[in-house]
C-alpha positions in Angstrom: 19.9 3.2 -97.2 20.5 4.4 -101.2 23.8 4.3 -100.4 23.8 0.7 -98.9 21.5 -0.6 -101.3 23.4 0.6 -104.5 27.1 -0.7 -103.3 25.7 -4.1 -102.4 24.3 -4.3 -106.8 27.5 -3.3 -107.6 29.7 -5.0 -105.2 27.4 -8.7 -105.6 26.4 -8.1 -109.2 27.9 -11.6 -110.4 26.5 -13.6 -107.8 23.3 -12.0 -108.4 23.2 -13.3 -112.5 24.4 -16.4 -111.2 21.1 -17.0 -109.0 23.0 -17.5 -105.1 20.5 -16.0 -103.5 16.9 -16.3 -103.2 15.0 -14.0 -105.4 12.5 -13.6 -102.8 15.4 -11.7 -100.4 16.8 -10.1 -103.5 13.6 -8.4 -104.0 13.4 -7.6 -100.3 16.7 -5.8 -100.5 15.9 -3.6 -103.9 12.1 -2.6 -102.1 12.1 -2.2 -98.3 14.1 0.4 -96.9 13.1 -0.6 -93.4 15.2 -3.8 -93.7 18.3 -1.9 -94.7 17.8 0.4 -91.8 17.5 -2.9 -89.3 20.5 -4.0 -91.3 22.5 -0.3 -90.3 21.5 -0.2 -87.1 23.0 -3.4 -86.4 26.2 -2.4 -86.8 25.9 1.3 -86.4 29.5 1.7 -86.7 30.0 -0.1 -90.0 31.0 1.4 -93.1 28.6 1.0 -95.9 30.6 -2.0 -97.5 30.5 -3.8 -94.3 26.6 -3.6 -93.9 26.2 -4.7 -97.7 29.1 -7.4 -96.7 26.6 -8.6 -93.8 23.7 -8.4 -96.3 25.7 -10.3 -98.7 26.3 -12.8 -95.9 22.4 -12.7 -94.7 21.2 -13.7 -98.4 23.9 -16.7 -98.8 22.9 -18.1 -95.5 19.4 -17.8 -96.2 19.4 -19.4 -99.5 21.9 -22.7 -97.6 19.4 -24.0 -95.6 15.9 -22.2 -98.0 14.1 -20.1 -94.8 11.7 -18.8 -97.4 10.6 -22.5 -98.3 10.0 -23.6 -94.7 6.9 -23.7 -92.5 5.3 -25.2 -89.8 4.9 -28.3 -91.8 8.4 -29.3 -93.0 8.6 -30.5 -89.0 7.2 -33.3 -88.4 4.9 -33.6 -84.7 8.1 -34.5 -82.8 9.7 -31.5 -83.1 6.7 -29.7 -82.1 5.2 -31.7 -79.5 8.4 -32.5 -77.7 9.0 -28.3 -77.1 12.9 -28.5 -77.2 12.0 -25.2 -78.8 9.3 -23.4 -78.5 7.7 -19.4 -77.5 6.2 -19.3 -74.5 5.3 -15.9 -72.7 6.9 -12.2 -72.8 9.6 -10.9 -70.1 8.4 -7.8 -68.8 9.5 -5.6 -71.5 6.6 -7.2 -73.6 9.0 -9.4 -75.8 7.9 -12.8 -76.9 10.3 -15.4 -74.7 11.6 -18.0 -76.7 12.8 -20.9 -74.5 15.4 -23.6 -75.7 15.6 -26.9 -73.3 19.2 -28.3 -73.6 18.7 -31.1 -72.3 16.7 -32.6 -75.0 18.9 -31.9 -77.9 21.5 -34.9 -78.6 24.3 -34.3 -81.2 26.2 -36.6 -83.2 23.3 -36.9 -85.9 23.5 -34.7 -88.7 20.6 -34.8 -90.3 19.0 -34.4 -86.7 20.8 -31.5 -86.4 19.9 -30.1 -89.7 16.4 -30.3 -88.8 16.6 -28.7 -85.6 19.2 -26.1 -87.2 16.4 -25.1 -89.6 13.3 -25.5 -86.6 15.6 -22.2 -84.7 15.9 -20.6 -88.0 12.1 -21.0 -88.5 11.1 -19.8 -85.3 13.3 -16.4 -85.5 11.7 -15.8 -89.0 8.4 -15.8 -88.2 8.9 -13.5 -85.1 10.7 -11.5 -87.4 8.3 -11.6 -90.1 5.5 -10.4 -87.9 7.3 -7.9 -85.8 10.4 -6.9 -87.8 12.5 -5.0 -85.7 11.3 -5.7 -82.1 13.5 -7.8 -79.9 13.1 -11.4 -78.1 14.5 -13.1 -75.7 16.0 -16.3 -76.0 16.1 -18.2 -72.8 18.9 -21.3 -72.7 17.0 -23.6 -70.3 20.1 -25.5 -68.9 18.9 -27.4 -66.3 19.6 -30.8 -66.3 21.6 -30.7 -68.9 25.2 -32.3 -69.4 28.2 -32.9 -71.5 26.0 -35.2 -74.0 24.2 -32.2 -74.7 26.8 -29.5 -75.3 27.0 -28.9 -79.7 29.2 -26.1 -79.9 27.9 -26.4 -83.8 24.3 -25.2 -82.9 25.2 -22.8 -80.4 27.9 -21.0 -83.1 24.5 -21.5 -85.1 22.0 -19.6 -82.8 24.6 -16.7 -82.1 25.1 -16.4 -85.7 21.6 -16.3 -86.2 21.3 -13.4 -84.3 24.7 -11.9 -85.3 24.3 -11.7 -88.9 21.0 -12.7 -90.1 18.6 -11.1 -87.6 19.6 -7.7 -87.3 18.3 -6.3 -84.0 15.9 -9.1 -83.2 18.1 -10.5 -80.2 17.4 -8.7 -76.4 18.7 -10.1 -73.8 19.9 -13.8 -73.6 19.3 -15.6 -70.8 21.2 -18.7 -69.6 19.7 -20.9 -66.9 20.6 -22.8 -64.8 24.0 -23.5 -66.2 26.1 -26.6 -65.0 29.5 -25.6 -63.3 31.2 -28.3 -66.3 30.1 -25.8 -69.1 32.2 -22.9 -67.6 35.4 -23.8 -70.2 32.8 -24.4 -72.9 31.6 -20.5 -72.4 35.2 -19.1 -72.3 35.1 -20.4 -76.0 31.8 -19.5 -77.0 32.5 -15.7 -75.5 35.2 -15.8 -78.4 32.5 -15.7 -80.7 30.6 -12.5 -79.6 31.2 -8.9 -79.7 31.7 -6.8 -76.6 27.9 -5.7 -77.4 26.5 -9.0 -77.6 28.2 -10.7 -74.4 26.6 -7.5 -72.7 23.5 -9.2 -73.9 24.1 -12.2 -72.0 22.8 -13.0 -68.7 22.7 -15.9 -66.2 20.3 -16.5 -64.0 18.3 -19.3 -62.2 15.9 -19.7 -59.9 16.4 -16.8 -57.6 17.2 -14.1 -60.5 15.3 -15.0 -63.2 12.3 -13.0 -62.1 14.8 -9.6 -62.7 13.4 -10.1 -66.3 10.4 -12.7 -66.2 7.7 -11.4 -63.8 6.3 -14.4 -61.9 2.8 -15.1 -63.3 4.5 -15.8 -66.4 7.0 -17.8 -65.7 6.8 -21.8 -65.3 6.6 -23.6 -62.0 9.7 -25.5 -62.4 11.6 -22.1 -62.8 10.0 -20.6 -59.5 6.9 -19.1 -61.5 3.1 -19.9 -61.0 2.0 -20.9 -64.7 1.2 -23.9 -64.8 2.4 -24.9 -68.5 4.5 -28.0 -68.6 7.3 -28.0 -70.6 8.7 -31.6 -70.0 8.7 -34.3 -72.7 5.3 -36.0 -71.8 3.1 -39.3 -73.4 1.4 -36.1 -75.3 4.7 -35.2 -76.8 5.3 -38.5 -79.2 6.9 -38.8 -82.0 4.0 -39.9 -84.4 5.7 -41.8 -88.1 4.0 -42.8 -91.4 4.4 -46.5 -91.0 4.3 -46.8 -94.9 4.0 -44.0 -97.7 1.7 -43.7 -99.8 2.0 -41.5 -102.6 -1.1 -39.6 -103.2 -2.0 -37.9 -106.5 -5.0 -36.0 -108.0 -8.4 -37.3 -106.4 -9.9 -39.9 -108.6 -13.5 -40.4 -108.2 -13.6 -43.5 -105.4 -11.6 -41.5 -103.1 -8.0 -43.9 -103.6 -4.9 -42.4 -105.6 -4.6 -42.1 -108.9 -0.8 -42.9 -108.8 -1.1 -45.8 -106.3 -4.0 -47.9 -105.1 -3.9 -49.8 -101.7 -5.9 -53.2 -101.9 -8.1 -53.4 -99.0 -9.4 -56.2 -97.5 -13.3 -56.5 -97.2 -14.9 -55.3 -93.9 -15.2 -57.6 -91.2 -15.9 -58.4 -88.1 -13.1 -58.3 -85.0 -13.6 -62.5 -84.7 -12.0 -62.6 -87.9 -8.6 -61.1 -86.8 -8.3 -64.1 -84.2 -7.8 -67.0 -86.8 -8.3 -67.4 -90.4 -9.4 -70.6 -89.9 -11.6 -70.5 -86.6 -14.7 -69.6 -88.7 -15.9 -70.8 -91.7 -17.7 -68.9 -94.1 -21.6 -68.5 -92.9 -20.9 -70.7 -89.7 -22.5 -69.6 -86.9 -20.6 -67.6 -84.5 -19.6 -68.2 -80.7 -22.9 -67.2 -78.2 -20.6 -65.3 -76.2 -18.4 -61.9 -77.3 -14.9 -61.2 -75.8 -14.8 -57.3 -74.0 -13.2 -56.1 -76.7 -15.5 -57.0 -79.6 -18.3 -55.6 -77.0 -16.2 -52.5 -76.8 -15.7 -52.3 -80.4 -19.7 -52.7 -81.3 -20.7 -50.4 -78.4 -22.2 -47.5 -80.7 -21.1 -45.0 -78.5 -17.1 -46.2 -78.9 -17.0 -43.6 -81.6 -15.0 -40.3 -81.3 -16.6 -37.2 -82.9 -14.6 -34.4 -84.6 -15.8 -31.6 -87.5 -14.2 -33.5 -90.1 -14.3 -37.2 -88.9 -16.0 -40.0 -86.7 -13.1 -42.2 -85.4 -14.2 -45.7 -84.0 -12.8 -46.6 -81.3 -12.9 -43.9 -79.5 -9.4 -43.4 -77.7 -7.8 -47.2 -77.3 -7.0 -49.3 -80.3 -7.6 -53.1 -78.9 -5.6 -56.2 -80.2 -6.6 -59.5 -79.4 -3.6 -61.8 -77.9 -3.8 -65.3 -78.9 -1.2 -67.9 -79.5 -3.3 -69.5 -82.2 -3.6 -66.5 -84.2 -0.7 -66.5 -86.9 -1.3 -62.7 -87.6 -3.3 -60.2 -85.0 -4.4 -56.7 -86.4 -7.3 -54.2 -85.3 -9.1 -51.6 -87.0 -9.8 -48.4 -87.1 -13.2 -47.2 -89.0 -13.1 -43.3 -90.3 -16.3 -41.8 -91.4 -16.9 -38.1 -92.7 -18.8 -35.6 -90.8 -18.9 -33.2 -93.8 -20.1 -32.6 -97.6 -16.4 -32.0 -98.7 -14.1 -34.9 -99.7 -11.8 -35.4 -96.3 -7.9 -36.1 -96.5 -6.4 -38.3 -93.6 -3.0 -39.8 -92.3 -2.2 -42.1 -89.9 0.9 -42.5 -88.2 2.5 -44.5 -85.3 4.9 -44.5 -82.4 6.6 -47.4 -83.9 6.2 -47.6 -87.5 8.5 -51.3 -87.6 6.1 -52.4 -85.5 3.1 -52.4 -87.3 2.0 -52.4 -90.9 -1.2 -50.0 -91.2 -3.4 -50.3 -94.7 -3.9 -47.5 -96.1 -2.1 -45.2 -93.7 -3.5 -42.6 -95.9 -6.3 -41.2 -98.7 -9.6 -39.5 -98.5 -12.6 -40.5 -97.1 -15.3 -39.4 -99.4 -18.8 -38.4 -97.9 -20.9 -41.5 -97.3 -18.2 -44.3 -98.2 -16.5 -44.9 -94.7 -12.5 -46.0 -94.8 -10.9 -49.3 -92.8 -7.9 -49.3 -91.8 -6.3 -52.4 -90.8 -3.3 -52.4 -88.3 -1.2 -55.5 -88.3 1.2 -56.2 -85.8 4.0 -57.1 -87.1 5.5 -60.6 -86.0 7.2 -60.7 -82.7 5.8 -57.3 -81.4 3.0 -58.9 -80.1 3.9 -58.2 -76.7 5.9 -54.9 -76.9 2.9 -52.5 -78.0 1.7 -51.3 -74.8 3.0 -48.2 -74.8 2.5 -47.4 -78.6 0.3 -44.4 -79.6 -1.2 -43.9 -83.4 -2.0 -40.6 -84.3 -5.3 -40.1 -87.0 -4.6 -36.4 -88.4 -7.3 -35.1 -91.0 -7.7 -31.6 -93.2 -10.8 -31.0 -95.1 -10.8 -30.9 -98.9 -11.8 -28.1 -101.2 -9.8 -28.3 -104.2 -10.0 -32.0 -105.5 -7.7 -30.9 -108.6 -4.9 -30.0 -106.3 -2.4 -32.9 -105.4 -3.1 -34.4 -101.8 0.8 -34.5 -101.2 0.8 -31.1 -101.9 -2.1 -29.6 -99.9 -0.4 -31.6 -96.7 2.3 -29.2 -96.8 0.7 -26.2 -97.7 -2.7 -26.2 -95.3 -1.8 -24.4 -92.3 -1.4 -26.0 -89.1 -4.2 -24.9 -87.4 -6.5 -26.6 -89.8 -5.3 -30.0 -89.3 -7.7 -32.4 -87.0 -5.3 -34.8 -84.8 -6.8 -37.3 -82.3 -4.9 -40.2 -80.6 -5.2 -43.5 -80.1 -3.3 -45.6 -77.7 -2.3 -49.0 -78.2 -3.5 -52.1 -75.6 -3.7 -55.7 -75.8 -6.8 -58.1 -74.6 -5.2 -61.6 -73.5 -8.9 -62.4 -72.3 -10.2 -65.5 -74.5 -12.7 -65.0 -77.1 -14.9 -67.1 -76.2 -15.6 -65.9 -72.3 -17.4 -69.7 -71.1 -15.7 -71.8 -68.8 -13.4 -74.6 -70.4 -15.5 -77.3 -69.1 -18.7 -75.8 -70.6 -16.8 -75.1 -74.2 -15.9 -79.3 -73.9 -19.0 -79.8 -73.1 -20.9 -78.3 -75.9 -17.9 -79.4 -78.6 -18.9 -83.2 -77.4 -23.0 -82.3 -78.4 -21.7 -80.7 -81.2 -20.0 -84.0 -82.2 -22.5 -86.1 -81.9 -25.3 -83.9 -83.4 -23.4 -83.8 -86.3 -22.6 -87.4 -86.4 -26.6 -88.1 -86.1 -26.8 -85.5 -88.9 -24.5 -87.9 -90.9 -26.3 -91.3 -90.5 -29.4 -89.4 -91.3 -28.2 -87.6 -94.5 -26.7 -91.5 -95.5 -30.2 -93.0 -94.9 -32.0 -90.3 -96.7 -29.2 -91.0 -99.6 -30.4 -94.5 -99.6 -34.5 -93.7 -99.6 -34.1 -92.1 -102.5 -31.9 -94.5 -104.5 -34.6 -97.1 -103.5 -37.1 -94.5 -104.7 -35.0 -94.0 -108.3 -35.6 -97.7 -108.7 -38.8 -98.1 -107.9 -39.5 -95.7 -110.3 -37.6 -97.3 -113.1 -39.4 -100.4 -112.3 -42.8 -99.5 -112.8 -42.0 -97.5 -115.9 -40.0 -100.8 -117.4 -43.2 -102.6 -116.3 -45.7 -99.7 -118.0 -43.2 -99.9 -121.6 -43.5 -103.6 -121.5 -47.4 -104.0 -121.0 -47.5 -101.1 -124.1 -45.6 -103.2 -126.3 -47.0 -106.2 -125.8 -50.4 -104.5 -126.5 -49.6 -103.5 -130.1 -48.0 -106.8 -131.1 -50.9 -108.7 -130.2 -53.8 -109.9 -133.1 -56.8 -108.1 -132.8 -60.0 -110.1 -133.5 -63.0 -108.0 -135.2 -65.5 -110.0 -133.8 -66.0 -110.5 -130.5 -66.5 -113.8 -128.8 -69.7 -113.0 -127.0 -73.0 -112.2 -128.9 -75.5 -110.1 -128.1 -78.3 -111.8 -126.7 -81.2 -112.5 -129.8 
């Protein structure tokens, strides 16, 4: 290991001052002898400057695509929930299985492929980071898979994962089910491997399989009895931010410093129907719709640790083709002392415009959010999903951007809401009824008219009856003072 250790300084001593590769590994390599022992047993029939070359090559690989930077929330929920990669179970030498389903990788993106380049890599470092040293399996789940599937670029990718940058992580592989039209593609892929490693190789399906996988942990669609479903279900959506919002330090109302979302006041569901059905402080219809009842119903209200959600599980819009803009909301009020961060995100993120679609609901002040439809998606949101996640706050200095990608994953709330639409009319009284009623109203308020006219004209002939009788008082005073005044008076008393 000295040996090792002391050829790859020498040997790598410029790209070392010139920073390619992570100083994290670097340190690794001066410190743990254990690693350099994993890295010799690998190829136990390597000279020392080939092991230091395949350290050399570890390091550089490493640093390319930043393994010590990732974790389990650099993925976003797709990539977790859709389980095209994911552990599942031991074989029945005790190592951790980790399956990879073919058939829902697509190639031709590269960014896609980036991700899911660095989502194996991530997988294989934390088994390795807990256990270093003890072998996996990796399980190529095949079936169903076809030509649109086959990347040649990610499976060069996993072997050399295992090939140059794991060193004796890899077991056994094991390739199911694999189509008859991939037989040329493994004569080239066999190129790639040592004699070792394609001894590592094994294909099975559903007969064989259970040579390595005892039966009560294997999955019902391989021939097993556990129950675990590994198909790309509803559950398994890809959630998006349908805008960003750029949170900063906490400021004191909860909103962020760097960028402040204007919401509109609080209000009630009749409001989202028209702008202009209701005037302010009118009176409002005797009867309710379902889904205002549904959305008033105190118990439509979803309790977690961190947050009451209202509704409860279905975000309701109201269809109308008088409404020039439909939107719902959803109502988030903290559970706990501590300030609460929260995102929302959607199936469809061009189909709806969400305010805010993220912040921090403070203790006491509850958060509306107001999901908008966006026009001409009125009737293609049935099968949309919103996802509400939420992480408690205990350092308000610390950036809110930040703690999202630091708080681990089993610390983040999610609860789900799926998407429907009520055509039912708002106001639930037959039509006849409604004409009915808009006639009285009519005519009560064209009595209300006439009487507010008379009343107009009862007191304009009040004003000048008024200004009469003081003309008349003004004119009787004057006339007093400007006549003579006689001291004696024409009657004497009597003698």
């Amino acid at each position: 290991m000295s040996s090792v250790r002391q050829v790859f300084l020498d040997k790598y001593r410029d790209n070392i001052e010139k920073g390619c590769y992570d100083d994290r590994d670097l340190e690794r390599i001066k410190t743990d002898d254990f690693l350099l022992e994993l890295y010799c047993r690998h190829q136990p029939k390597a000279k020392v400057e080939e092991v230091a070359s395949l350290i050399h090559e570890s390091l550089k690989w490493r640093m390319e695509y930043q393994i010590n930077d990732l974790s389990d929330d650099t993925f976003d929920d797709k990539m977790w929930e859709q389980r095209a990669i994911f552990f599942h179970n031991t074989d029945k030498d005790g190592h951790k299985v980790l399956i990879t389903q073919v058939k829902l990788h697509r190639k031709g993106d590269s960014h896609y492929l980036l991700t899911v380049k660095k989502f194996f890599a991530w997988h294989i470092e934390k088994a390795f980071q807990e256990n270093p040293g003890e072998p996996l399996m990796l399980l190529f789940d095949m079936d169903g898979a076809g030509l649109a599937n086959l990347d040649m670029d990610f499976i060069r990718f996993c072997i050399n994962c295992f090939k140059s940058n794991y060193p004796c992580i890899l077991g056994l592989m094991l390739v199911y089910e694999m189509p008859w039209i991939f037989n040329a593609a493994w004569k080239i892929i066999k190129t790639w491997l040592s004699p070792e490693a394609v001894q590592k190789i094994k294909f099975v399906d559903k007969g064989t399989i259970q040579e390595f996988i005892s039966r009560d942990k294997l999955m019902e669609q391989m021939g097993g009895t556990d129950k675990f479903h590994s198909s790309y279900t509803a559950s398994g959506t890809m959630f998006c931010e349908p805008d960003t919002v750029t949170n900063s330090k906490i400021s004191p109302d909860g909103a962020s410093s760097s960028r402040k979302v204007k919401i509109s006041e609080p209000s009630s569901l009749l409001r989202s129907y028209s702008s202009d059905s209701f005037k302010e402080g009118s009176r409002l219809p005797l009867a309710l719709s379902s889904l205002e009842k549904k959305f008033h119903n105190k118990d439509n209200c979803f309790q977690t640790r961190l947050l009451s959600i209202r509704p409860a599980d279905e975000l309701c819009f109201q269809l109308d083709e008088n409404v020039k803009e439909i939107y719902s909301t959803i109502s988030l009020s903290n559970t706990l002392t501590n300030p609460i961060a929260y995102k929302v995100k959607t199936t469809s993120p061009e189909k709806f415009r969400v305010r805010p679609s993220g912040g921090v609901v403070r203790p006491g002040s509850p958060v509306t959010v107001n999901v908008h439809i966006q026009p001409g998606f009125e009737n293609k949101i049935q099968s949309d999903k919103f996802l509400v996640r939420a992480m408690e706050v205990t350092d308000e200095s610390k950036d809110v951007a930040e703690l999202w990608k630091t708080v681990q994953r089993e610390s983040i709330m999610e609860h789900r809401l799926r998407c429907i639409i009520n055509s039912e009319p708002v106001c639930s009284r037959p039509a006849n009824d409604i004409t009915t009623l808009t006639e009285k109203v009519e005519v009560l308020q064209s009595a209300v008219s006439r009487i507010e006219r008379r009343q107009q004209h009862v007191i304009l002939l009040q004003l000048v009856f008024l200004l009469v009788v003081i003309l008349a008082i003004v004119s009787d005073y004057w006339q007093s003072l400007s006549a003579p005044q006689d001291h004696k008076s024409k009657y004497c008393p009597a003698q």
